[in-house]
N, CA and C atoms as a LAMMPS dump frame, in Angstrom:
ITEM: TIMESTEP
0
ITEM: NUMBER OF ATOMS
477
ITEM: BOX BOUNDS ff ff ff
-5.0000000000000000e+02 5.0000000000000000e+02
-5.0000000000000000e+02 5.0000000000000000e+02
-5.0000000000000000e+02 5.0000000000000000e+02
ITEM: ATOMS id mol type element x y z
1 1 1 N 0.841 -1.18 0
2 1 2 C 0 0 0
3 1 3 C 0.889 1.248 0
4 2 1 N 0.582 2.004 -0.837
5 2 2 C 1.237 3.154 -0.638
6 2 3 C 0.819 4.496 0.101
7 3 1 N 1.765 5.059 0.829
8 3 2 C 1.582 5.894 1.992
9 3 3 C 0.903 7.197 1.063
10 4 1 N -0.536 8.06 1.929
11 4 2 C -0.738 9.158 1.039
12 4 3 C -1.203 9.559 3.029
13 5 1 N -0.623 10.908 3.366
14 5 2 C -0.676 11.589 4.596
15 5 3 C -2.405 11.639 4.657
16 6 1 N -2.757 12.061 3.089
17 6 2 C -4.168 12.733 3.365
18 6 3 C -5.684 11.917 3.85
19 7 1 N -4.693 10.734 3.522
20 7 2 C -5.83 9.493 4.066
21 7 3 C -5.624 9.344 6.043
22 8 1 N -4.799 9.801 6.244
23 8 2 C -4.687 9.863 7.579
24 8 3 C -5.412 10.571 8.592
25 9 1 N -6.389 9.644 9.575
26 9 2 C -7.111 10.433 10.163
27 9 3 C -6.219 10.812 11.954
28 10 1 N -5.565 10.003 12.269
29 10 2 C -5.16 10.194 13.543
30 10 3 C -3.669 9.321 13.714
31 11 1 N -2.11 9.715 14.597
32 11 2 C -1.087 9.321 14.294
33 11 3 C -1.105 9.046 16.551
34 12 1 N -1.022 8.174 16.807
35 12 2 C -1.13 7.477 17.504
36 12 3 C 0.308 6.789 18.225
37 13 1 N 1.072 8.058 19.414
38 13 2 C 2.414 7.744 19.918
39 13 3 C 2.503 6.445 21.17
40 14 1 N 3.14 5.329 20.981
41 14 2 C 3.235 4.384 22.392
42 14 3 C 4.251 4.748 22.975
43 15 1 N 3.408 4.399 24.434
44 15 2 C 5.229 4.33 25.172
45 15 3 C 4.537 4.32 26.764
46 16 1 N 5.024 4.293 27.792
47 16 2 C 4.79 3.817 29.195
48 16 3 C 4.033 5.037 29.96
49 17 1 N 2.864 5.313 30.264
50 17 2 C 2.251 6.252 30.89
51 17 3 C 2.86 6.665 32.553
52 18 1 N 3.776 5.654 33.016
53 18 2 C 3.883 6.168 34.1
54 18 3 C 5.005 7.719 34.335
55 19 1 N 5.919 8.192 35.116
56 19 2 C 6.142 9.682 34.885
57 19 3 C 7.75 8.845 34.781
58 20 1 N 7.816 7.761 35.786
59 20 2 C 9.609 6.996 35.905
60 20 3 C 9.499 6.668 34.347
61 21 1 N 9.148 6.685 33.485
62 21 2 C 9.138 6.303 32.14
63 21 3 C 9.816 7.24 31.222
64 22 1 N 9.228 8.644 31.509
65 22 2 C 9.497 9.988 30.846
66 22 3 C 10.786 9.553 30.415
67 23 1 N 11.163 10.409 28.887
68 23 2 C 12.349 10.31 28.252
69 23 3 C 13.123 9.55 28.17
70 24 1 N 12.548 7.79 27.999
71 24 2 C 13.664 6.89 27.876
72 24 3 C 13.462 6.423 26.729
73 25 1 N 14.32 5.608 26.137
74 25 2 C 14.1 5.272 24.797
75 25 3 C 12.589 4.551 24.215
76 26 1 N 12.176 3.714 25.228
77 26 2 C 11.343 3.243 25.127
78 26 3 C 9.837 3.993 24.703
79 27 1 N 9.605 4.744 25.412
80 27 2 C 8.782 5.956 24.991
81 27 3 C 8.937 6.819 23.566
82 28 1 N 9.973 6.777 22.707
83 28 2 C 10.193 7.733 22.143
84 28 3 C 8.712 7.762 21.291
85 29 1 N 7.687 6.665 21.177
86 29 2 C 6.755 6.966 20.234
87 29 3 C 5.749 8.203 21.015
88 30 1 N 6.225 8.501 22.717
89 30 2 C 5.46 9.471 22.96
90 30 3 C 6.13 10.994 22.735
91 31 1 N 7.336 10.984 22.697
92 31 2 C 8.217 12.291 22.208
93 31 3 C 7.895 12.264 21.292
94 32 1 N 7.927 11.507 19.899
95 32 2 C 7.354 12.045 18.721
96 32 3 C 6.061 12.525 18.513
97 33 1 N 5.39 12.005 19.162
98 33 2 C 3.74 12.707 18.921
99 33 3 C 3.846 14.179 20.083
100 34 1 N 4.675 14.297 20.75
101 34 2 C 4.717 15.761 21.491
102 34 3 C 5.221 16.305 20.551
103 35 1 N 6.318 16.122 19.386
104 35 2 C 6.717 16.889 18.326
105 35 3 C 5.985 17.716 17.386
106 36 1 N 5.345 16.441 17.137
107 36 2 C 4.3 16.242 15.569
108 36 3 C 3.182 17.379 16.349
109 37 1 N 2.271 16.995 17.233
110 37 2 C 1.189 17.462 17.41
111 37 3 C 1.189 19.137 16.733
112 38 1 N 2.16 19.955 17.268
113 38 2 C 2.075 21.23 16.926
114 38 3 C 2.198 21.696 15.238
115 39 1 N 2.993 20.698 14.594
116 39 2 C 3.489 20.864 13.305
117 39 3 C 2.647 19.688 12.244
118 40 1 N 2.066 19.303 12.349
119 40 2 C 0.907 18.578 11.508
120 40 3 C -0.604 18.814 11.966
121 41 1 N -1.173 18.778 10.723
122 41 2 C -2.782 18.99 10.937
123 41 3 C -3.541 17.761 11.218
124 42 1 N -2.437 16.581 11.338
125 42 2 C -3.186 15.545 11.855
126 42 3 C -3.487 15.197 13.253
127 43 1 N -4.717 14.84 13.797
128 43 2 C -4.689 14.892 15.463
129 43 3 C -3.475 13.242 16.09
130 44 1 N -3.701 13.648 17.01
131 44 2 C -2.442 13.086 17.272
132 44 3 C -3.216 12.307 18.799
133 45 1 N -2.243 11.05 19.317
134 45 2 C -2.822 10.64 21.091
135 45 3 C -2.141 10.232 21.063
136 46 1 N -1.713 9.292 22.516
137 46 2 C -1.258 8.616 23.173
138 46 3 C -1.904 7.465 24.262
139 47 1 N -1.366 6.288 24.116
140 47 2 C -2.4 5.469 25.04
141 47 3 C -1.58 6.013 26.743
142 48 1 N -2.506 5.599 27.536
143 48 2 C -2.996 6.074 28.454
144 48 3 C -2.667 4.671 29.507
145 49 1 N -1.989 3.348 29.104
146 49 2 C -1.881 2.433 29.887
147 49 3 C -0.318 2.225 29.711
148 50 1 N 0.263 1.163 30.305
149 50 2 C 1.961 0.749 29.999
150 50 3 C 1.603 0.228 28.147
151 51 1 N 2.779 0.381 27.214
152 51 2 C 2.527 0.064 26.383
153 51 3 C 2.533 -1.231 26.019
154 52 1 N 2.319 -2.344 26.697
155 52 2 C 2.659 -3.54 26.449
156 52 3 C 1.058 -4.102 26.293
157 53 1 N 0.504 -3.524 27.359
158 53 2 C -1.254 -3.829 26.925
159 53 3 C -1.622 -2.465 26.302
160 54 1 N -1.425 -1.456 24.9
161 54 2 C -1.925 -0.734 24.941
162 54 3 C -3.361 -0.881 23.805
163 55 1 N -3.667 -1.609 23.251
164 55 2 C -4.073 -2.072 21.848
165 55 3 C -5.508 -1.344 22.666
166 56 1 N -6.164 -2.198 23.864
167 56 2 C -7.562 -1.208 23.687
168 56 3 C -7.29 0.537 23.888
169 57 1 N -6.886 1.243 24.31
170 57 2 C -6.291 2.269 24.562
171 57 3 C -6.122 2.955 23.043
172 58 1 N -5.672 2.216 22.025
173 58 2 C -5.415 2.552 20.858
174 58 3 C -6.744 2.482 19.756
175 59 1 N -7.694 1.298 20.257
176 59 2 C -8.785 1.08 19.578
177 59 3 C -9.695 2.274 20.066
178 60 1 N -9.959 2.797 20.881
179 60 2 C -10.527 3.541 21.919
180 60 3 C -10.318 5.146 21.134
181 61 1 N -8.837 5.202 21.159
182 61 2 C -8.881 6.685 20.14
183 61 3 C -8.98 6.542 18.811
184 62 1 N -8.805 5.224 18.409
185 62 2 C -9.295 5.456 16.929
186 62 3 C -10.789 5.489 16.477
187 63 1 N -11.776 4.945 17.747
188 63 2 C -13.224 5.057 17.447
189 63 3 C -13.287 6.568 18.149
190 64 1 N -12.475 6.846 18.634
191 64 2 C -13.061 8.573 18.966
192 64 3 C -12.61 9.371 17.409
193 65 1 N -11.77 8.88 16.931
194 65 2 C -11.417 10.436 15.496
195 65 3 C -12.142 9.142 14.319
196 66 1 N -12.912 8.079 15.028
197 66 2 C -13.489 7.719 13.37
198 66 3 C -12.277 7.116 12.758
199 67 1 N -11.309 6.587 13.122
200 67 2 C -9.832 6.302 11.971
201 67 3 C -10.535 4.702 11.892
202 68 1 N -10.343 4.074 10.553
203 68 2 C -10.12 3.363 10.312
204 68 3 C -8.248 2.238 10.403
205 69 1 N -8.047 1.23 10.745
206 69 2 C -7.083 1.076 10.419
207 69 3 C -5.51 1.857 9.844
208 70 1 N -6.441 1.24 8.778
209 70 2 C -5.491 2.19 7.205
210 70 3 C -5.65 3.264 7.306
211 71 1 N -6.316 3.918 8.113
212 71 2 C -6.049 5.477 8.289
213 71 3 C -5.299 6.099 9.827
214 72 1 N -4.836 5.162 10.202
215 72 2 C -3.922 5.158 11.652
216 72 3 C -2.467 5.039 11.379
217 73 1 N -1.774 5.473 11.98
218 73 2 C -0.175 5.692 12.113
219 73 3 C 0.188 5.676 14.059
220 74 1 N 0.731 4.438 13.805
221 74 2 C 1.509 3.792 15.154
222 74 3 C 3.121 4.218 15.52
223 75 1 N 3.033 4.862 16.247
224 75 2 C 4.247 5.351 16.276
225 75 3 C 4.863 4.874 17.192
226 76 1 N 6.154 4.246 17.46
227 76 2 C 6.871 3.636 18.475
228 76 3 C 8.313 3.49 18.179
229 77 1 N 9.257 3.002 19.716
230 77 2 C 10.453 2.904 19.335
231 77 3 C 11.038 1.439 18.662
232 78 1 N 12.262 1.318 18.419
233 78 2 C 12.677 -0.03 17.344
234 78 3 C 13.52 -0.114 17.707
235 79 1 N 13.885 -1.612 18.007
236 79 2 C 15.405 -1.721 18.691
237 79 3 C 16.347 -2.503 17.587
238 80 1 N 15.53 -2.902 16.523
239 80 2 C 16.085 -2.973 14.998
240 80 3 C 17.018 -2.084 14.316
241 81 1 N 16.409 -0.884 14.832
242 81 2 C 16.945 0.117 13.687
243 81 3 C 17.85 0.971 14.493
244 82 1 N 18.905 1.543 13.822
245 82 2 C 19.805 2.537 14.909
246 82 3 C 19.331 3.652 14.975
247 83 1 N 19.677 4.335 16.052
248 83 2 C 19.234 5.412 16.276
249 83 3 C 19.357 6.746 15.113
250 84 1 N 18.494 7.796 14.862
251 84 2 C 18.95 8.508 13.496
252 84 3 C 18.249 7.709 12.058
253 85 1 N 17.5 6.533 12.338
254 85 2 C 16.595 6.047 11.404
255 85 3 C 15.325 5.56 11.419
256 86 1 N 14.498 5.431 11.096
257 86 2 C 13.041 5.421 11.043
258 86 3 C 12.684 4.606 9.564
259 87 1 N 11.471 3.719 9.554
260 87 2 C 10.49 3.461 8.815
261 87 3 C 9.244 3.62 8.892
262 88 1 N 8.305 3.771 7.863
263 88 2 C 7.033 3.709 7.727
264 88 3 C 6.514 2.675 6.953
265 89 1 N 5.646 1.25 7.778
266 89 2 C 5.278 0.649 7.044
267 89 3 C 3.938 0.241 6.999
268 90 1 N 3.404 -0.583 6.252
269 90 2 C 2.393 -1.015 5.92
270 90 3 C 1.521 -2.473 6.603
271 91 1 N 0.912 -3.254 7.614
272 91 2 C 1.035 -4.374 7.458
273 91 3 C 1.566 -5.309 7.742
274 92 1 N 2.664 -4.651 8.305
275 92 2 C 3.907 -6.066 8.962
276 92 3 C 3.651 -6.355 10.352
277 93 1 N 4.414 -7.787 10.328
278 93 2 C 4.372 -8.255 12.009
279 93 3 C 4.809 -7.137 12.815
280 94 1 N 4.631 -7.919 14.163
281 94 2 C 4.774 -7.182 15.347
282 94 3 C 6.167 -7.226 15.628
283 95 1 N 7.448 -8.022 14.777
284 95 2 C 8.811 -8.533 15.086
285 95 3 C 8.96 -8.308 17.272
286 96 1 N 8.262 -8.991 17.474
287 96 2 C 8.329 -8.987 18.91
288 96 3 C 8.27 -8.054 19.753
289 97 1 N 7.635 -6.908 18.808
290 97 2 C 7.408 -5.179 19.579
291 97 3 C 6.074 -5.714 20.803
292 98 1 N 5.953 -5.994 21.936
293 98 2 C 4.923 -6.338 22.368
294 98 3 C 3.679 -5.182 22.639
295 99 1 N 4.037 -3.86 22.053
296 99 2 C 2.905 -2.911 22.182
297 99 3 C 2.289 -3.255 20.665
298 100 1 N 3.024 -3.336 19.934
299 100 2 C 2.02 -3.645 18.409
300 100 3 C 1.67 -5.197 18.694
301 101 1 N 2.114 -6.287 19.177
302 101 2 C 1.246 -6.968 19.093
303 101 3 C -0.038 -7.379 20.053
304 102 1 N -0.089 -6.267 21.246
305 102 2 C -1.469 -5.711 21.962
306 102 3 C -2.209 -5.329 21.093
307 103 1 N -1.859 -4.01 19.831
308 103 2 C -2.775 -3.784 19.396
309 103 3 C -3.688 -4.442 17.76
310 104 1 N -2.23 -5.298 17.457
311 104 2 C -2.631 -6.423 16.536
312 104 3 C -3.836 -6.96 17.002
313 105 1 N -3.532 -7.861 18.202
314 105 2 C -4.91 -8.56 19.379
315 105 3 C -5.984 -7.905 19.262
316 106 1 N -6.043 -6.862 19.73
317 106 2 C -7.397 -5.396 19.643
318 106 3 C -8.068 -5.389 18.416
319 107 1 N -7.047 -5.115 17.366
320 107 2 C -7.468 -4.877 16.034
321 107 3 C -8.043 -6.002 15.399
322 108 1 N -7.392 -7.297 15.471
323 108 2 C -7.57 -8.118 14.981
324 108 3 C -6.894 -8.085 12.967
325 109 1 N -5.84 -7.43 13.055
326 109 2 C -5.812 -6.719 11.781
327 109 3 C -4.325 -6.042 12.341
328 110 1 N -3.455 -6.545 11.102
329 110 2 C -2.143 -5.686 11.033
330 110 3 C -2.315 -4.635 10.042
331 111 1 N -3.219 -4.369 9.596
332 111 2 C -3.179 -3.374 8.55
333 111 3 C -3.718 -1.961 8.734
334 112 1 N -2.61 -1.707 9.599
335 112 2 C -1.93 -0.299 10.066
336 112 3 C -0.862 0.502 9.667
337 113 1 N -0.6 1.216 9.655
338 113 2 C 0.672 2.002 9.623
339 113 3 C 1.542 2.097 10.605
340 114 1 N 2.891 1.512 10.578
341 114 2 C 3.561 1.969 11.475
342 114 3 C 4.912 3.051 11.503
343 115 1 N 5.056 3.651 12.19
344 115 2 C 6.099 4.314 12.138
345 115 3 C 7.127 3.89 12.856
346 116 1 N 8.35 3.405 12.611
347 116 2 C 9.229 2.665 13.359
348 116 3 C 10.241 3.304 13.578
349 117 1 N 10.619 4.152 14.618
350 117 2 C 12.215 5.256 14.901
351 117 3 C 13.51 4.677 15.9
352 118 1 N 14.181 4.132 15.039
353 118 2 C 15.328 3.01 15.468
354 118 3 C 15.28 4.259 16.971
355 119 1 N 16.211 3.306 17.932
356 119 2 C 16.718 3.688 18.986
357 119 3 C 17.873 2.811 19.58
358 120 1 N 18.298 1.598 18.298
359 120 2 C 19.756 0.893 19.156
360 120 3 C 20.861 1.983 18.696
361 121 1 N 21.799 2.433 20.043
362 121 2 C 22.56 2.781 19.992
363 121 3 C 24.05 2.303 18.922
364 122 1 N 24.41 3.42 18.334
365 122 2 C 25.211 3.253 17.209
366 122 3 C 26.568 2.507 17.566
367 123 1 N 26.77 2.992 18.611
368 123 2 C 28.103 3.292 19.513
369 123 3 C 28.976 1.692 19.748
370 124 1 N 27.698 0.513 19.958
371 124 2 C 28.032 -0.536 20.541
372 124 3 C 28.829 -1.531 20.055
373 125 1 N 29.357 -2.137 20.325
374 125 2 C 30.405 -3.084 20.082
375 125 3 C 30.189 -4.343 19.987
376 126 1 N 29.273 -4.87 20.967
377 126 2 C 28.696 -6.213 21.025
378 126 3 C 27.389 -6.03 20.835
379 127 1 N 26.145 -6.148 20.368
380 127 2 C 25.021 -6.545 20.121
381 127 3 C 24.431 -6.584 21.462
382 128 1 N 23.514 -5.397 22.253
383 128 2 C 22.758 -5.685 23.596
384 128 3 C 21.601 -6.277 23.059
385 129 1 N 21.089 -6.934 24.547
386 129 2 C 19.612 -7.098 24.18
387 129 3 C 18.432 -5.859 24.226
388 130 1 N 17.15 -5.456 23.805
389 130 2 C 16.961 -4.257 23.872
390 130 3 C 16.117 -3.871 25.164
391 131 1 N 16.05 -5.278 26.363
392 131 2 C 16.22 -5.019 27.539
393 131 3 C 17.635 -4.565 28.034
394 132 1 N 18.038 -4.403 27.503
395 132 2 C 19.296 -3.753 28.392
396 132 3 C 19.597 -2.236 28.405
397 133 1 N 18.966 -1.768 27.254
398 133 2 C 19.097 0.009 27.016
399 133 3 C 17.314 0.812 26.769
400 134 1 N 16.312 -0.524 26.46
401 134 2 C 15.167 0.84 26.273
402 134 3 C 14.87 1.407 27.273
403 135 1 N 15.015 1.004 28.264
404 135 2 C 14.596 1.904 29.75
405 135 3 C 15.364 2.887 30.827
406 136 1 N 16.846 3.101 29.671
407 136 2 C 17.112 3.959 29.964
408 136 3 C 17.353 5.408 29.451
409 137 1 N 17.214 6.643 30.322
410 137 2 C 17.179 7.968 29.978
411 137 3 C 18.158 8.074 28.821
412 138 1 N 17.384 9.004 27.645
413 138 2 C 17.96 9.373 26.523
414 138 3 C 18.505 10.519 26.605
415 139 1 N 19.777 10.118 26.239
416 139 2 C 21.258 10.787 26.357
417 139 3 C 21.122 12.156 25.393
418 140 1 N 21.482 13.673 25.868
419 140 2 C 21.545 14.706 24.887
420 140 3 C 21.942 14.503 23.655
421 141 1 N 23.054 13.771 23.678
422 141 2 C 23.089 13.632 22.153
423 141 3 C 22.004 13.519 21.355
424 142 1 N 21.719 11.402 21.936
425 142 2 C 20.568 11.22 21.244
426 142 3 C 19.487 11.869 20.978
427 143 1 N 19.153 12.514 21.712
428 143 2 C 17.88 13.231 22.041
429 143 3 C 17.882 14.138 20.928
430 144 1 N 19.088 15.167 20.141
431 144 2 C 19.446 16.238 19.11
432 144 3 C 19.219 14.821 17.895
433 145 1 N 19.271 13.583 18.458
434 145 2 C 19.3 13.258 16.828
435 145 3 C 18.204 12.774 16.356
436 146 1 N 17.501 12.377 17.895
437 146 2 C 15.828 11.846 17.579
438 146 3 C 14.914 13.541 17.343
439 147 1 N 15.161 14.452 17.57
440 147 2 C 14.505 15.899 17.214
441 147 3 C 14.558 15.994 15.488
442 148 1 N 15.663 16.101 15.193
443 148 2 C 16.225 15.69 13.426
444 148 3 C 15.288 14.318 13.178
445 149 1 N 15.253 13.331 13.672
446 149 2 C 14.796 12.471 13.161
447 149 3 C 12.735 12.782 12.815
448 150 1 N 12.354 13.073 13.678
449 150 2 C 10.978 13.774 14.383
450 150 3 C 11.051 14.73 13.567
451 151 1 N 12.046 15.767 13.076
452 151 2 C 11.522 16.968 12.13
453 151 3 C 11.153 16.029 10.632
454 152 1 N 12.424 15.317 10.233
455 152 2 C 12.421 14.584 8.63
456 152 3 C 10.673 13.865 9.239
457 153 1 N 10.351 13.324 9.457
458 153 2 C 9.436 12.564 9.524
459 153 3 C 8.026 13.554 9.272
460 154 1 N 8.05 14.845 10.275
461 154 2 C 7.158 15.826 10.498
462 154 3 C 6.938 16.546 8.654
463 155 1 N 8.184 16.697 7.899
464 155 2 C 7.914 16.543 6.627
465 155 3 C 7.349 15.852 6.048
466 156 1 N 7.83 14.482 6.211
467 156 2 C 7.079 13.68 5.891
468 156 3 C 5.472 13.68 5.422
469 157 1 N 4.666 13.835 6.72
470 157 2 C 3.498 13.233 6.953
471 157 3 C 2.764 14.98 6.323
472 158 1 N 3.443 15.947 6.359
473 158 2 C 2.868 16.855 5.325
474 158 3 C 2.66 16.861 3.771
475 159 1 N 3.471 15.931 2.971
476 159 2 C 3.173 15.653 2.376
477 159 3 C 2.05 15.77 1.238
């Protein structure tokens, strides 16, 4: 399927509602929707539970803006991708993200949009597991490169 912004009714950030959560990697799908919100005309949320059960939380705001599926954008962090990169896809598994596959469960339906914004650190030498770094506080650096990353994207979805 190919991405068109204008079919987009609502862009939908995960990440851990509690406050010990704030600014760790794990969250970054809620820093990006604090980005986006001001600079896109698309409405924007956040679930409201830990993201590991967030799928009703997510079904919940998509019957409040009316989004269909295919008209939703999931935004979360990726321990796939390095930090400074991002995808948008169509349809795909949950590759063991356990907040998309809450809301896979919910949906009953992968055919969503996701937005995927690497967060393994570049730096490393040996391969961590991504229990070993998403829960912790994101480093200034990173933080200047996930803002860059969050602006390219914020282009993006204007489109």
């Amino acid at each position: 399927m190919e991405f068109n912004s204008k079919q987009i009714k609502i862009v939908i950030g995960l990440g851990n509602a509690d406050k010990q959560y704030n600014n760790t990697y794990h969250n970054v799908g809620f820093l990006a929707v604090d980005f986006l919100q001001n600079k896109i005309a698309i409405p924007t949320a956040k679930n409201n539970s830990y993201m590991n059960v967030s799928g009703a939380d997510v079904a919940k705001a998509m019957k409040n803006h009316n989004a269909k599926p295919e008209e939703t954008i999931i935004t979360h962090d990726d321990s796939d991708l390095t930090i400074g990169n991002y995808k948008l896809s169509f349809g795909s598994g949950a590759a063991g993200h356990h907040g998309v596959e809450s809301i896979q469960a919910n949906l009953k339906t992968n055919d969503f949009w996701r937005l995927r914004i690497g967060i393994r650190p570049t730096s490393e030498t040996v391969r961590q597991k991504a229990e070993e770094f998403v829960l912790k506080k994101i480093s200034s650096a990173d933080k200047k490169i996930l803002e860059s990353v969050f602006e390219k994207i914020s282009k993006e979805l204007l489109k």
